[in-house]
FINU-839072 format. One record per residue (C-alpha): residue in three letters; residue number from 1; y, z, x. Coordinates in nm, 2 decimals, decimal comma. Each point is the difference from the previous one (the first is absolute). Layout:
N
+-----+-----+--------+--------+--------+
!  aa !   i !      y !      z !      x !
+-----+-----+--------+--------+--------+
! Ala ! NUM !      Y !      Z !      X !
...
+-----+-----+--------+--------+--------+
This chain:
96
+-----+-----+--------+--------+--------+
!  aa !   i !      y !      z !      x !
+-----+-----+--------+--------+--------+
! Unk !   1 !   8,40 !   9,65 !   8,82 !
! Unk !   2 !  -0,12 !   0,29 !   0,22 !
! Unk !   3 !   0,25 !   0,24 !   0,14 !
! Unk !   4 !   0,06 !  -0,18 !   0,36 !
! Unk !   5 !   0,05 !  -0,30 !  -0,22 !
! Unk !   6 !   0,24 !   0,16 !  -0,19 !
! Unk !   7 !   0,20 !   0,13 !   0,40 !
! Unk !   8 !  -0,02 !  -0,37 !   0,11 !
! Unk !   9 !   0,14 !  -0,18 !  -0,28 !
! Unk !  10 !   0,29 !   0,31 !  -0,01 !
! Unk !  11 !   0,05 !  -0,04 !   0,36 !
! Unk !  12 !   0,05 !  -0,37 !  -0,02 !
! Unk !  13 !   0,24 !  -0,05 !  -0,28 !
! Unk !  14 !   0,21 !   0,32 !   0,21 !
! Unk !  15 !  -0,04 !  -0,24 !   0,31 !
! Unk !  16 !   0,13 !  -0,27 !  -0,24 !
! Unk !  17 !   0,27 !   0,16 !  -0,19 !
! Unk !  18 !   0,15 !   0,13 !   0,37 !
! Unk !  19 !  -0,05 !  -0,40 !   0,17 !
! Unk !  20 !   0,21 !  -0,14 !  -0,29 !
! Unk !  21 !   0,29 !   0,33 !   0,05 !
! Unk !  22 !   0,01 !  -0,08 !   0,37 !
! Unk !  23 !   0,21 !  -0,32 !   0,02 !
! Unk !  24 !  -0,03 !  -0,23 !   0,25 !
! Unk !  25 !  -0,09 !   0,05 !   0,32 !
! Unk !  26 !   0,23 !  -0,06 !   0,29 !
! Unk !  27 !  -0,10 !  -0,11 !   0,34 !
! Unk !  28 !   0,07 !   0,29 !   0,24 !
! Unk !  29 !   0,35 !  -0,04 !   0,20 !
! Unk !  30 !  -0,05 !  -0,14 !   0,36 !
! Unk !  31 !   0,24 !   0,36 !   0,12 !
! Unk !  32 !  -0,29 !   0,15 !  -0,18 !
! Unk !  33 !  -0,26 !  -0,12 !   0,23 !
! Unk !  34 !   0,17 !   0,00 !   0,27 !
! Unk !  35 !   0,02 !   0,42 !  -0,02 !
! Unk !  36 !  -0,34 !   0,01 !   0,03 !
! Unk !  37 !  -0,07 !  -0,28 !   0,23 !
! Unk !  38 !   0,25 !   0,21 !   0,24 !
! Unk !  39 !  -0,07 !   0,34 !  -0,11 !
! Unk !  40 !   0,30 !   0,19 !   0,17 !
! Unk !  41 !  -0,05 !   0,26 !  -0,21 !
! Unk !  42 !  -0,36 !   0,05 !   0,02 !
! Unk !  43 !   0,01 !   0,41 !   0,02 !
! Unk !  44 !   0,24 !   0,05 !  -0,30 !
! Unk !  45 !  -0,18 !  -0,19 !  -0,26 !
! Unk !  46 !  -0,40 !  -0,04 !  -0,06 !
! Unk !  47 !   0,00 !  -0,37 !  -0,08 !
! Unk !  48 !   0,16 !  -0,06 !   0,30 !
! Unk !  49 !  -0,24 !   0,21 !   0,20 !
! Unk !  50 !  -0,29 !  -0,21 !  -0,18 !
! Unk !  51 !   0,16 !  -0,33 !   0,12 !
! Unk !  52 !   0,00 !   0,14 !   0,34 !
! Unk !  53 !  -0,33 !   0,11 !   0,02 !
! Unk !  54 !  -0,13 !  -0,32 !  -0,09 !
! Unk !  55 !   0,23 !  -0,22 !   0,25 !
! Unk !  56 !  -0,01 !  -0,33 !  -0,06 !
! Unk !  57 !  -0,18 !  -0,09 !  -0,31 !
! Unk !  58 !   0,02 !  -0,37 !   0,00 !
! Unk !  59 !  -0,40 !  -0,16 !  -0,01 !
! Unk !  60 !  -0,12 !   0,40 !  -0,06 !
! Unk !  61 !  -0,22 !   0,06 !  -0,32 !
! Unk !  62 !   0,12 !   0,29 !  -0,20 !
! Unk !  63 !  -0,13 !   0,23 !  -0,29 !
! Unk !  64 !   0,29 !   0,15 !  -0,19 !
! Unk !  65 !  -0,20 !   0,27 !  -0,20 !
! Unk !  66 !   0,21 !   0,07 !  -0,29 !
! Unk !  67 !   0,28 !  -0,28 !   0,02 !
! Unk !  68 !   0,12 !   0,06 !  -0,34 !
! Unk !  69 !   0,20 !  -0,27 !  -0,10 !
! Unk !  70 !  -0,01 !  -0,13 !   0,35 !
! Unk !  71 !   0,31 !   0,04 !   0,17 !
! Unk !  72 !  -0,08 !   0,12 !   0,35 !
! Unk !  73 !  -0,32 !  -0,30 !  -0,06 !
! Unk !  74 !   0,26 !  -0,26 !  -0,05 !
! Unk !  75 !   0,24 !   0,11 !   0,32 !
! Unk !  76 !  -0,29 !   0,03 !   0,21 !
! Unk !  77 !  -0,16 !  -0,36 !  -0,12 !
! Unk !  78 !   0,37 !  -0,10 !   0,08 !
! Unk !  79 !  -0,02 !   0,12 !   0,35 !
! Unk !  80 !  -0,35 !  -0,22 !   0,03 !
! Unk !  81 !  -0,27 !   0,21 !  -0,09 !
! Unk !  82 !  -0,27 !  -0,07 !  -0,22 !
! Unk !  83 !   0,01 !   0,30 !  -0,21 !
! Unk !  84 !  -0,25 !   0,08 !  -0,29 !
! Unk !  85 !   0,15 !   0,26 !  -0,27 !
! Unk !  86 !  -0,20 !   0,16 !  -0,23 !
! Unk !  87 !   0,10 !   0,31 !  -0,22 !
! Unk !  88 !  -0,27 !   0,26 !  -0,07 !
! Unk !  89 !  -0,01 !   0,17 !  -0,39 !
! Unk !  90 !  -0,15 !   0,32 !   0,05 !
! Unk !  91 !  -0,29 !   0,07 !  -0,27 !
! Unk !  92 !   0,10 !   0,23 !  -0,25 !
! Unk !  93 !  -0,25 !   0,31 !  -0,06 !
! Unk !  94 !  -0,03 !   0,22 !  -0,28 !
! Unk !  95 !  -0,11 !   0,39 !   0,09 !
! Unk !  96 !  -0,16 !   0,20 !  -0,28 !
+-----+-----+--------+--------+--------+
């Protein structure tokens, strides 16, 4: 197995090992979404701010660059976008 053989098979059992530590997942609280859907406090916290800038998602296609394990996704999907997370795993370089 070449070296970026070896990275992906390390990175999935890591990806693995965390999934099975992470418990179930809960659905987010409808108080929850209904901060951002109202975003009072847009100027004091930045996911607020995002939520306002995007208005009303509900039918809008988003891109959430770097999701991680998709929280903001699944809120925003809740509030009726079609959201599309993806998580990008910066390649590693060795310098000599």
């Amino acid at each position: 197995m070449n070296a970026q053989g070896v990275q992906v098979k390390t990175e999935t059992t890591y990806q693995a090992e965390r999934a099975l530590g992470l418990g179930q997942v809960t659905p987010t609280p409808e108080w929850v979404l209904e901060r951002y859907r109202r975003h009072d406090l847009w100027w004091a916290f930045p996911k607020e701010f995002i939520f306002k800038c995007l208005c009303d998602v509900t039918g809008k296609n988003i891109l959430d660059v770097g999701c991680g394990e998709g929280e903001t996704s699944t809120q925003l999907a809740k509030l009726g976008a079609y959201v599309t997370g993806t998580v990008l795993f910066p390649r590693r370089h060795r310098s000599s």
